[in-house]
Backbone bond lengths (Angstrom), bond angles and torsions (degrees), N, CA, C in turn:
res aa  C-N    CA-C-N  psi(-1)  N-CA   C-N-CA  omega(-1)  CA-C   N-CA-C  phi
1 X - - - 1.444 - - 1.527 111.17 -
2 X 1.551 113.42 -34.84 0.845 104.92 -160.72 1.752 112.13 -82.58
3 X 1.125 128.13 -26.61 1.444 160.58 -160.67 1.978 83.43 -85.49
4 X 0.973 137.83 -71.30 1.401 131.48 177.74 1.338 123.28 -61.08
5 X 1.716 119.20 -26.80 1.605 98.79 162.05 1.454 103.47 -99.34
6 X 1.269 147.87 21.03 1.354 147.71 149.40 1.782 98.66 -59.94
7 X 1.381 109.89 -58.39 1.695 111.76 -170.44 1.772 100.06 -78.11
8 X 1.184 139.90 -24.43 1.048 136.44 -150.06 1.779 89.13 -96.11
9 X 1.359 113.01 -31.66 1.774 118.02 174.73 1.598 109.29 -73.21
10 X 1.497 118.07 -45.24 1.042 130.82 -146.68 1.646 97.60 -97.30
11 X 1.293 125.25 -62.58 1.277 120.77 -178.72 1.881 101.42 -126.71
12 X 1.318 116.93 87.31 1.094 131.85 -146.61 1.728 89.18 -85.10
13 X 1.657 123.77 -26.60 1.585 129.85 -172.25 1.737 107.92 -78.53
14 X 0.971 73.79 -68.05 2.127 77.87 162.56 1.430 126.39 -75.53
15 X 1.277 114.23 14.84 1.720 134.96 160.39 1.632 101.89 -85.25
16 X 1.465 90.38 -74.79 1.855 100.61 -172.36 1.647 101.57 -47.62
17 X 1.659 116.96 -50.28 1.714 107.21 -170.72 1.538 117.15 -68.95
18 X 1.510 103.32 -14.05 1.733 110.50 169.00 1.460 112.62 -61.35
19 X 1.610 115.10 -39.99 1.504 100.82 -167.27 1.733 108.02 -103.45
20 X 0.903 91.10 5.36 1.733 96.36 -176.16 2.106 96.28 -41.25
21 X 1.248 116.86 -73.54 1.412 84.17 157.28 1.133 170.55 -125.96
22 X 1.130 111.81 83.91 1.438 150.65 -138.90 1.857 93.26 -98.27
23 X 0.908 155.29 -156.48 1.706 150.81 -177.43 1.805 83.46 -162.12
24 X 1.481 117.49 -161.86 1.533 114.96 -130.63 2.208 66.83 -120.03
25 X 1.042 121.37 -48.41 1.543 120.88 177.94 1.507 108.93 -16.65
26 X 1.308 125.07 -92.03 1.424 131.46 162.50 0.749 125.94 -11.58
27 X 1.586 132.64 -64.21 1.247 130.79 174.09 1.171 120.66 -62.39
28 X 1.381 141.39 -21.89 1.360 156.49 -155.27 2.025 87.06 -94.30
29 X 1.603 106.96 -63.07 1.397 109.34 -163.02 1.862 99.17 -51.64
30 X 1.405 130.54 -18.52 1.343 129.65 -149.19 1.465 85.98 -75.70
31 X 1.911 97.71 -66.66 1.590 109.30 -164.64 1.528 103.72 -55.44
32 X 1.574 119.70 -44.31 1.951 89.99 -167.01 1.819 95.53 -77.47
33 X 1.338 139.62 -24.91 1.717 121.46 172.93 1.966 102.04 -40.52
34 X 1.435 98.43 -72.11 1.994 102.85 169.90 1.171 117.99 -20.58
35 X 1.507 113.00 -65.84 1.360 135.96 173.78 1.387 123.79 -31.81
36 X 1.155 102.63 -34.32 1.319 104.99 -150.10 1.541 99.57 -134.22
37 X 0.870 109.05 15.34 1.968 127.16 166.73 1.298 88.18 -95.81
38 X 1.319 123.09 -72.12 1.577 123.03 -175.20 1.567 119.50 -54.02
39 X 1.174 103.96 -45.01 1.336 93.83 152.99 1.042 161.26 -49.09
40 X 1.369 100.07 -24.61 1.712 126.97 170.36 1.715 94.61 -89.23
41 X 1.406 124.97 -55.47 1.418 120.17 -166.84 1.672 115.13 -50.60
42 X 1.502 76.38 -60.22 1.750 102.66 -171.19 2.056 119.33 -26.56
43 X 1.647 102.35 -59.14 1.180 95.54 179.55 1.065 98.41 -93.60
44 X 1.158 178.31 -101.91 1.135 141.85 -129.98 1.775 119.61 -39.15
45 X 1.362 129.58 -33.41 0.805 114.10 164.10 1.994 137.74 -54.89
46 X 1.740 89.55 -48.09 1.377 105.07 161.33 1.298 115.39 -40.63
47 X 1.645 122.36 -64.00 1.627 119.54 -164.87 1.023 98.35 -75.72
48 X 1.529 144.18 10.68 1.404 130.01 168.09 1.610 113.31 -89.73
49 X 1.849 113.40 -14.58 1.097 118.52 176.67 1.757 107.13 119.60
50 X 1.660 114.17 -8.80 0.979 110.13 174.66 1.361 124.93 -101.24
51 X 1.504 124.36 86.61 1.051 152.02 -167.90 1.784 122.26 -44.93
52 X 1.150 131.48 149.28 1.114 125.17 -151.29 1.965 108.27 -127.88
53 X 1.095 94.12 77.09 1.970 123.62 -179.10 1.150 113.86 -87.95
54 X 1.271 108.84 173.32 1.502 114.46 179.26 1.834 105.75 -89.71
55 X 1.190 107.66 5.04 1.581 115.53 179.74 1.740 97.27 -92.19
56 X 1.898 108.14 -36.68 1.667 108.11 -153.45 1.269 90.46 -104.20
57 X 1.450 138.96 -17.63 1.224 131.69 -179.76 1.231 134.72 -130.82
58 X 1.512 144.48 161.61 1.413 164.19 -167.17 0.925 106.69 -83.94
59 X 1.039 124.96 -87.49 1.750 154.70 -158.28 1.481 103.35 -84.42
60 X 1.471 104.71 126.03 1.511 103.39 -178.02 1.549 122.33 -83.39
61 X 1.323 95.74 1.73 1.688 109.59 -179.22 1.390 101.43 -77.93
62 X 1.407 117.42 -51.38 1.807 109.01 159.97 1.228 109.18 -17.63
63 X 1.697 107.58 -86.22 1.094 134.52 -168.91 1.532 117.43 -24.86
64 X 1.546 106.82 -66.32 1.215 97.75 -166.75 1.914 118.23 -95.84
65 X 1.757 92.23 8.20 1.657 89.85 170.82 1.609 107.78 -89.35
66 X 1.136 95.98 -20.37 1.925 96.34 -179.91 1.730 107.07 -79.72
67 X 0.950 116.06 -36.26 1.870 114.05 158.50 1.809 108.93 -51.75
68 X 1.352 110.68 -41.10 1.716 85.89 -170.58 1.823 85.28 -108.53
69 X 1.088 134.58 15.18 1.643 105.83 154.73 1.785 100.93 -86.63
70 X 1.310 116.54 -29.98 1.640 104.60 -168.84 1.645 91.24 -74.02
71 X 1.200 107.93 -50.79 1.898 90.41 -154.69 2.137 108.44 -80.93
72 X 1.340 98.59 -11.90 1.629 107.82 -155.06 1.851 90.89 -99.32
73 X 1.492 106.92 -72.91 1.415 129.08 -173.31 1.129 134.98 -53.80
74 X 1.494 107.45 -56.19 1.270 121.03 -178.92 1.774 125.27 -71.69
75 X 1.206 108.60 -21.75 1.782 130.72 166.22 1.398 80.10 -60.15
76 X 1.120 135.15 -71.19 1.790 133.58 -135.18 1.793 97.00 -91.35
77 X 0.777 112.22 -44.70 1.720 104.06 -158.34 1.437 122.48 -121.94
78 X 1.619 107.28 0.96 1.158 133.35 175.65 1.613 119.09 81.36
79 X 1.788 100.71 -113.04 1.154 103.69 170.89 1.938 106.44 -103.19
80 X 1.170 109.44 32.83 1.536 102.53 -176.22 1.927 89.78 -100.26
81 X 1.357 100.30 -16.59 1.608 106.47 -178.44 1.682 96.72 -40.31
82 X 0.867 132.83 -46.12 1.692 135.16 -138.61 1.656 82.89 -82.94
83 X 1.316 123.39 -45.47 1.266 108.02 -167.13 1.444 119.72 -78.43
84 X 1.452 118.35 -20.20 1.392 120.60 168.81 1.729 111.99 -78.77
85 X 1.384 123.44 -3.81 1.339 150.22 -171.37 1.935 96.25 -76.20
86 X 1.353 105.36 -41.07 1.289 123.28 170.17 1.533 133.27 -47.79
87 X 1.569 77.55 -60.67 1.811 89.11 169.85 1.578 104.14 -74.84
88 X 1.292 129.96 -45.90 1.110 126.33 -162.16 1.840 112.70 -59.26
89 X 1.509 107.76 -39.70 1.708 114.37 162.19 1.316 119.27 -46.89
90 X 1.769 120.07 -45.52 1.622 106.47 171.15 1.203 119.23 -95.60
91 X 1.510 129.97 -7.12 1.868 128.85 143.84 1.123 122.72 -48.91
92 X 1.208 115.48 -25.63 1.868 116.74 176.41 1.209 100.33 -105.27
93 X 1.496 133.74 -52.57 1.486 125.22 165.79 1.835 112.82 -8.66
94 X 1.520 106.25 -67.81 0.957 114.03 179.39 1.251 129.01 -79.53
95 X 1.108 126.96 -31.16 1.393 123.13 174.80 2.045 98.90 -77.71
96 X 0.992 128.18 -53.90 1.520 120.33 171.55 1.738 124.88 -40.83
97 X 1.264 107.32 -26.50 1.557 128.81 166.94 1.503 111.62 -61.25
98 X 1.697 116.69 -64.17 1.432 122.45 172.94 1.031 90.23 -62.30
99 X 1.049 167.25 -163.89 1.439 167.35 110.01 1.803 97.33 143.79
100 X 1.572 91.30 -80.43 2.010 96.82 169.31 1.537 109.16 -55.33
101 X 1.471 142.38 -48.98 1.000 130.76 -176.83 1.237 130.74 -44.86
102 X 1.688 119.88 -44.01 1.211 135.76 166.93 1.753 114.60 -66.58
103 X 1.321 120.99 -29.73 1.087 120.79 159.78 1.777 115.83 -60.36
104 X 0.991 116.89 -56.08 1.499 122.96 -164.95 1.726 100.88 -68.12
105 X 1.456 103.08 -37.94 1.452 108.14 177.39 1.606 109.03 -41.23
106 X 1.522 99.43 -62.21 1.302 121.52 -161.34 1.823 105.80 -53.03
107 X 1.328 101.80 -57.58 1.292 123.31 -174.42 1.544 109.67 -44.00
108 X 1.742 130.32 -55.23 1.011 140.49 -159.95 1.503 127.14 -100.53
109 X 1.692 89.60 8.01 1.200 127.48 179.44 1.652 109.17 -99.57
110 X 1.092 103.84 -35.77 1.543 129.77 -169.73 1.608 94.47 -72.29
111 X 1.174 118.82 -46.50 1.840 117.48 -157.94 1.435 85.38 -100.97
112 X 0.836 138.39 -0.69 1.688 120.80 -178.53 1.658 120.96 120.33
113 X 1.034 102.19 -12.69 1.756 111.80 -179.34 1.654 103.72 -67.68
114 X 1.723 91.03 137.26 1.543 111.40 -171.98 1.795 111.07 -94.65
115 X 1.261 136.06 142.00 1.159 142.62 151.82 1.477 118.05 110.70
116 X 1.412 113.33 158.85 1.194 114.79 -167.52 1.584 142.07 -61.83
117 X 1.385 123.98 144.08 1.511 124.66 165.57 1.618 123.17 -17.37
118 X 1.245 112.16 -23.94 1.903 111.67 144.00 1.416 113.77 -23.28
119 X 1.232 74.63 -83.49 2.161 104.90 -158.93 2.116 93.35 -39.05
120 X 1.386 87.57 -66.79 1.824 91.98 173.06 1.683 108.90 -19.11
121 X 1.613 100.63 -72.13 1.561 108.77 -158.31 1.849 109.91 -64.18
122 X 1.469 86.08 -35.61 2.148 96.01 174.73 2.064 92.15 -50.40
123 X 1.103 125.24 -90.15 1.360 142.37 -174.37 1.663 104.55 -30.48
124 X 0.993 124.73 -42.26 1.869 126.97 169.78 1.137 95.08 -71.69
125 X 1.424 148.53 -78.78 1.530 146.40 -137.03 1.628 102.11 -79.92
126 X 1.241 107.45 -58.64 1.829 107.20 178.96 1.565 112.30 -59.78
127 X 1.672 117.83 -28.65 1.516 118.30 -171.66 1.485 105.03 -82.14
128 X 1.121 132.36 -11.39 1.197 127.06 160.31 2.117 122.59 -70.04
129 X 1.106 99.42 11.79 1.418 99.22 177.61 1.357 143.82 -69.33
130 X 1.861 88.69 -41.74 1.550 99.37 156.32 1.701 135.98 -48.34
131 X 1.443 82.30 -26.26 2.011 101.18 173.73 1.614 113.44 -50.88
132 X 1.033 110.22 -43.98 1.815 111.12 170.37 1.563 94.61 -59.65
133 X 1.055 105.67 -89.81 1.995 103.50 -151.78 1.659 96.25 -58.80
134 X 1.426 108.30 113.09 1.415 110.01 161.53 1.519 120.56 114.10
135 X 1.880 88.00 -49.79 1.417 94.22 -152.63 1.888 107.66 -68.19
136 X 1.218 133.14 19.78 1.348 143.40 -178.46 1.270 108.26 -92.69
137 X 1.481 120.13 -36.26 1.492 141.03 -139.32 2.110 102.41 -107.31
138 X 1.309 89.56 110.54 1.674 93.86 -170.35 1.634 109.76 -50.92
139 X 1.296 93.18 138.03 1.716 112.90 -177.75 0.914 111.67 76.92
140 X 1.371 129.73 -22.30 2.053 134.42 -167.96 1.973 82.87 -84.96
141 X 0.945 111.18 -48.94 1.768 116.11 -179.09 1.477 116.83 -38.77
142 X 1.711 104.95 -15.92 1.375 98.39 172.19 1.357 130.06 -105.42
143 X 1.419 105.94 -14.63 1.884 128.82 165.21 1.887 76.59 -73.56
144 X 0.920 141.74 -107.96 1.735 162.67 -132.84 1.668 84.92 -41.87
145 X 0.823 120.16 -47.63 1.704 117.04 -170.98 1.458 94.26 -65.18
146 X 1.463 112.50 -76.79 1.539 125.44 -177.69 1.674 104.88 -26.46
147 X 1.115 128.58 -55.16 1.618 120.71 -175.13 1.327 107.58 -82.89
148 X 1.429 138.84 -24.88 1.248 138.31 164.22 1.397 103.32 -46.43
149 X 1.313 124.02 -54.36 1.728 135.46 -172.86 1.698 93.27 -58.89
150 X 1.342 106.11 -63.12 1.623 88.59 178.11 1.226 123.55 -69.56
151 X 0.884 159.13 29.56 1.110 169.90 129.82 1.611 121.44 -59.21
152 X 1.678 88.87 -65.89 1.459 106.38 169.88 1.487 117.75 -46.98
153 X 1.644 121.52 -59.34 1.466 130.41 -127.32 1.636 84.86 -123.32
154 X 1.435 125.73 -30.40 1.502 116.59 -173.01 1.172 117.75 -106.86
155 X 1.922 116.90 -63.55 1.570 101.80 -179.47 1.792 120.06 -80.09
156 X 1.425 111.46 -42.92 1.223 87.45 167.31 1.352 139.80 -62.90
157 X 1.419 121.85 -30.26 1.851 98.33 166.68 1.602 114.75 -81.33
158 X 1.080 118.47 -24.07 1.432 110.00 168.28 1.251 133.10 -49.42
159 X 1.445 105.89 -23.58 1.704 130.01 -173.79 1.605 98.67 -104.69
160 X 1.364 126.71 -50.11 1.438 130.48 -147.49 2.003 98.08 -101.55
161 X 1.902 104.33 -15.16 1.521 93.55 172.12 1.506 84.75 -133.40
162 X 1.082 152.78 22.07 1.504 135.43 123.67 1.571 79.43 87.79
163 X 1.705 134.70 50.31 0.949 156.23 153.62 1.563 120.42 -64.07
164 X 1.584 118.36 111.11 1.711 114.07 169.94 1.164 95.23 -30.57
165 X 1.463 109.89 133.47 1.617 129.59 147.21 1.511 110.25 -31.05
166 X 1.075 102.21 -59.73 2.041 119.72 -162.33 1.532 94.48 -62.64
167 X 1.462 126.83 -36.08 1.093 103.95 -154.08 1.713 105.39 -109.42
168 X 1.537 95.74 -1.44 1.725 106.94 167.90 1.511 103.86 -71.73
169 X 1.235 117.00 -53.66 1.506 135.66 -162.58 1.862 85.86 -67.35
170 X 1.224 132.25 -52.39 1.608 112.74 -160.28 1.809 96.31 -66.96
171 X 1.424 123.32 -40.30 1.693 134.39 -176.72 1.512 88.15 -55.72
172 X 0.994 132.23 -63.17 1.720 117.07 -178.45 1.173 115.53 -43.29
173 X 1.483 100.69 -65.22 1.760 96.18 -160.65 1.377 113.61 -80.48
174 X 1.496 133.79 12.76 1.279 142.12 129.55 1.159 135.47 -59.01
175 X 1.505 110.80 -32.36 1.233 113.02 175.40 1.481 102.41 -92.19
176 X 1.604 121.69 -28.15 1.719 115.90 -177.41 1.812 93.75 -76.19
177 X 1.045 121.31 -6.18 1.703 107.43 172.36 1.005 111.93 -109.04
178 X 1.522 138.58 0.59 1.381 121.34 -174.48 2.292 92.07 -97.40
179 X 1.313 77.89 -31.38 1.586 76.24 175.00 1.619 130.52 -62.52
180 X 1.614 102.19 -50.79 1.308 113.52 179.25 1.979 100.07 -68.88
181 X 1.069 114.17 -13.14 2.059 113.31 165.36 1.181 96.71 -67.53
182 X 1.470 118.32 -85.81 1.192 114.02 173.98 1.813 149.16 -3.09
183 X 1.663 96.01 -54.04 1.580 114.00 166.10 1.267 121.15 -71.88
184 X 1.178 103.11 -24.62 1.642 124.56 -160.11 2.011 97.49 -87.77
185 X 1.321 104.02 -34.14 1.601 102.77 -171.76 1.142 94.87 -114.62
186 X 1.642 153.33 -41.49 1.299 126.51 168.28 1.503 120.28 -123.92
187 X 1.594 124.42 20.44 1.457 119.51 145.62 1.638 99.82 106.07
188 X 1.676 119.46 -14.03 1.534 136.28 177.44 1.190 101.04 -94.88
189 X 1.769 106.33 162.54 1.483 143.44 128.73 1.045 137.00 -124.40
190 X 1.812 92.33 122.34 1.296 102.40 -179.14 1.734 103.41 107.97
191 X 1.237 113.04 -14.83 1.444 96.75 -164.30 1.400 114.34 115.22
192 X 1.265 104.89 -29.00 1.717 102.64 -172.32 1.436 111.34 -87.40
């Protein structure tokens, strides 16, 4: 894992053309290893008091499992909440992945980009990488998100659907501005 988001940070173009063919397995094993680092980190961080926001976190699976252990879990099960907080980070991990994949599909499909709902799911599962280094650590969560998005929305479909540059780069910086509106008027991403 660690050797692929070193190249996937570092030379992120000859990352994406490495896995081009790669099958949907791999990519899946990347996000639950990610997954499941944060998962282990995450609540323990929470029950220490360090809470899991769009200021303290990356990954919206944090995000939105630490909303239903505080308001859902923690009434009911106390402090065992944190440990079902666990599973709940790689249940949304994954279901938020299908979720973005079919979006990105759609999207890069829309401007002209060639090839199948693969390439989508490679670009969701590997673009979540930056989420380990940083993305836990308040304010660093917003550079760590920001390159996760590129990752997500620019080099991998640009590389993995052989997407105009121009028209990868305008899908970013639409999506890096509808987000940074977003934070700016109610303090989220994404909605959460």
């Amino acid at each position: 894992m660690l050797r692929r988001l070193w190249k996937m940070l570092t030379e992120p173009e000859e990352f994406f053309e490495s896995v081009r063919t790669e099958g949907a397995r791999e990519a899946l094993r990347f996000l639950v290893q990610v997954s499941a680092l944060l998962a282990v980190i995450t609540p323990i961080a929470n029950y220490l008091g360090w809470p899991s926001t769009d200021l303290t976190s990356t990954y919206q699976a944090q995000i939105l499992a630490y909303r239903l252990t505080i308001e859902k879990l923690l009434p009911r099960l106390g402090a065992w909440a944190y440990a079902a907080e666990a599973v709940l980070i790689l249940a949304l991990a994954v279901a938020l992945a299908l979720f973005m994949t079919l979006f990105v599909h759609l999207i890069y499909r829309a401007i002209g980009g060639q090839g199948p709902v693969l390439n989508a799911w490679k670009a969701v599962c590997y673009g979540t990488g930056p989420c380990v280094i940083l993305g836990w650590a308040p304010y660093w969560t917003l550079f760590m998100g920001a390159w996760s998005l590129v990752l997500q929305m620019y080099y991998a479909p640009k590389l993995l659907y052989r997407a105009r540059e121009g028209r990868a780069l305008a899908v970013l910086g639409f999506l890096i501005g509808a987000t940074l509106l977003e934070f700016a008027t109610k303090g989220t991403t994404v909605g959460f």
